[in-house]
N, C-alpha and C positions, 0 to 999 in steps of 0.2 A: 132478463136476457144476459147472458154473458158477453164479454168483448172476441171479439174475433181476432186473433192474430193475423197478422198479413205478411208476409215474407216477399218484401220486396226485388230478390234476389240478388243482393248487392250487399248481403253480410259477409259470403265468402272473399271477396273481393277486401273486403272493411278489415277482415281477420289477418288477409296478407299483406295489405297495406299497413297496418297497425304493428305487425310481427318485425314486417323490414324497418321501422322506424324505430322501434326499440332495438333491436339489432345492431344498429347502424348506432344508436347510441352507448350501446355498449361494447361498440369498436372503438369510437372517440374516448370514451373512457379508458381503455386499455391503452390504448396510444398516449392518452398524456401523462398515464401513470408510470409508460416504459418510459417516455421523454424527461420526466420532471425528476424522478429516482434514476437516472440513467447512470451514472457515478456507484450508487450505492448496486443497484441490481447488476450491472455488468461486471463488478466483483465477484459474484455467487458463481462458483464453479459450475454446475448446472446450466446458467442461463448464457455465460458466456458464450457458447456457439452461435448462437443464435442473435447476440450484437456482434459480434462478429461480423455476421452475414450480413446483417442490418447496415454495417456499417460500411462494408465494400459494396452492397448497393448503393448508400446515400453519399458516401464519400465524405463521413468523418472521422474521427480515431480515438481510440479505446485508450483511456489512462493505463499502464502496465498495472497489472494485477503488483498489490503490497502487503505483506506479510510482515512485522517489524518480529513479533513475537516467536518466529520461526527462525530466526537468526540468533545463532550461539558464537558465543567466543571459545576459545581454548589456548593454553599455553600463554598466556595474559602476563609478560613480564615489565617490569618498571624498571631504569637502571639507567646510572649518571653516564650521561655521554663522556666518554673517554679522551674526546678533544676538545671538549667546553665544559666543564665541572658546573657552569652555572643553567645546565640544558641536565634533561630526562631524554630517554628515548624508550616509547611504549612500544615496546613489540606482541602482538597477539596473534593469532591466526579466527576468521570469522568461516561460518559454514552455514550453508543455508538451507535448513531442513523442509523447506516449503515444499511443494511438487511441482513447482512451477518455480521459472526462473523469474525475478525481480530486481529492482534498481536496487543500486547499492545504498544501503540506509545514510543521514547524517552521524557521527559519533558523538555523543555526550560524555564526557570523561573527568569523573569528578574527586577530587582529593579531600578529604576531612582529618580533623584530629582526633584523639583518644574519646573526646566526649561526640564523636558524630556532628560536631558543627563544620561544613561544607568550607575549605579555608581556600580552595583555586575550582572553579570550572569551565570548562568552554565547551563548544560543540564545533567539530571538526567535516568538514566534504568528504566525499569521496576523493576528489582530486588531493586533500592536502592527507589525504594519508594512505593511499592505493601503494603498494609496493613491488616492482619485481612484476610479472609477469602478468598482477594483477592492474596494471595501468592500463593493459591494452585490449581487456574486457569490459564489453558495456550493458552487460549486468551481470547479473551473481547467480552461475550457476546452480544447478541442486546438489546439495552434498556434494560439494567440491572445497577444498580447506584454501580460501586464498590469504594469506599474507597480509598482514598492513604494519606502518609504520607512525608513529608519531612522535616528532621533536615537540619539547614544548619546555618553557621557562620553569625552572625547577623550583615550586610554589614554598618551598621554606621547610626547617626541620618539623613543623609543627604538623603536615601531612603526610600522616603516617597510614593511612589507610586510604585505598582506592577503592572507584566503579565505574565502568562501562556500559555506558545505556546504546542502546539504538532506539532513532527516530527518522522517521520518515522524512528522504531527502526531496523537494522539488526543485528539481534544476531551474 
């Protein structure tokens, strides 16, 4: 004799009970994977809308989108301050090729000698080197050439080569 199946009627039920609970775990999943990478994914141009929205319903706030690599210098000049021979004054213009507007980066600004050994460096704020018209913006337009300035202690005849780095400023 063979076994008789019997259909209790209470599979169909077991199949949408069984579907909601996998479901339902992989909406917790999704949720902790947007919470936990939330810094790194609300970066993604793409996904930004949508914390955005997230964010004006939960009522928290999105770090400004940061580009460092997208920020160029130009007209990058070094030259002895005219009223204190023992001062530099860097004047450069920065522009910000990103598509999106961003905080103004920190500046790294480095002097070396003939053999490439690093003789003066510091890293500079926004506040201590914003120039002119660019003091009174609070962040860094796209493709807009703003201005900066830097006084700085004139590292000795031995730094004869410069560089300009940007790094990501957190107020």
């Amino acid at each position: 004799r063979e076994p008789v199946a019997v259909d209790s009627g209470g599979s169909g039920v077991r199949t949408i009970v069984w579907s909601v609970i996998v479901l339902g775990l992989i909406g917790v999943l999704i949720a902790q994977v947007t919470w936990f990478q939330f810094d790194r994914l609300s970066a993604i141009p793409e996904l930004r809308p949508f914390y955005e929205k997230g964010c004006e319903l939960a009522g928290c706030e999105l770090k400004p989108l940061t580009n460092v690599e997208a920020i160029q210098s130009r007209k990058l000049v070094v030259r002895t301050d005219p009223d204190n021979r023992s001062q530099l004054v860097v004047d450069a213009v920065i522009i910000n090729r990103a598509d999106f507007e961003q905080p103004f980066p920190a500046i790294a600004l480095t002097f070396s000698n003939l053999n490439g050994d690093v003789v003066a460096q510091s890293l500079f704020t926004p506040e201590e080197y914003l120039a002119g018209e660019g003091r009174e913006l609070d962040a860094m337009p796209t493709d807009t050439p703003v201005r900066i300035a830097i006084n700085i202690r004139d590292p000795g005849r031995d730094a004869v080569n410069y560089n300009i780095l940007f790094r990501p400023h957190a107020p």
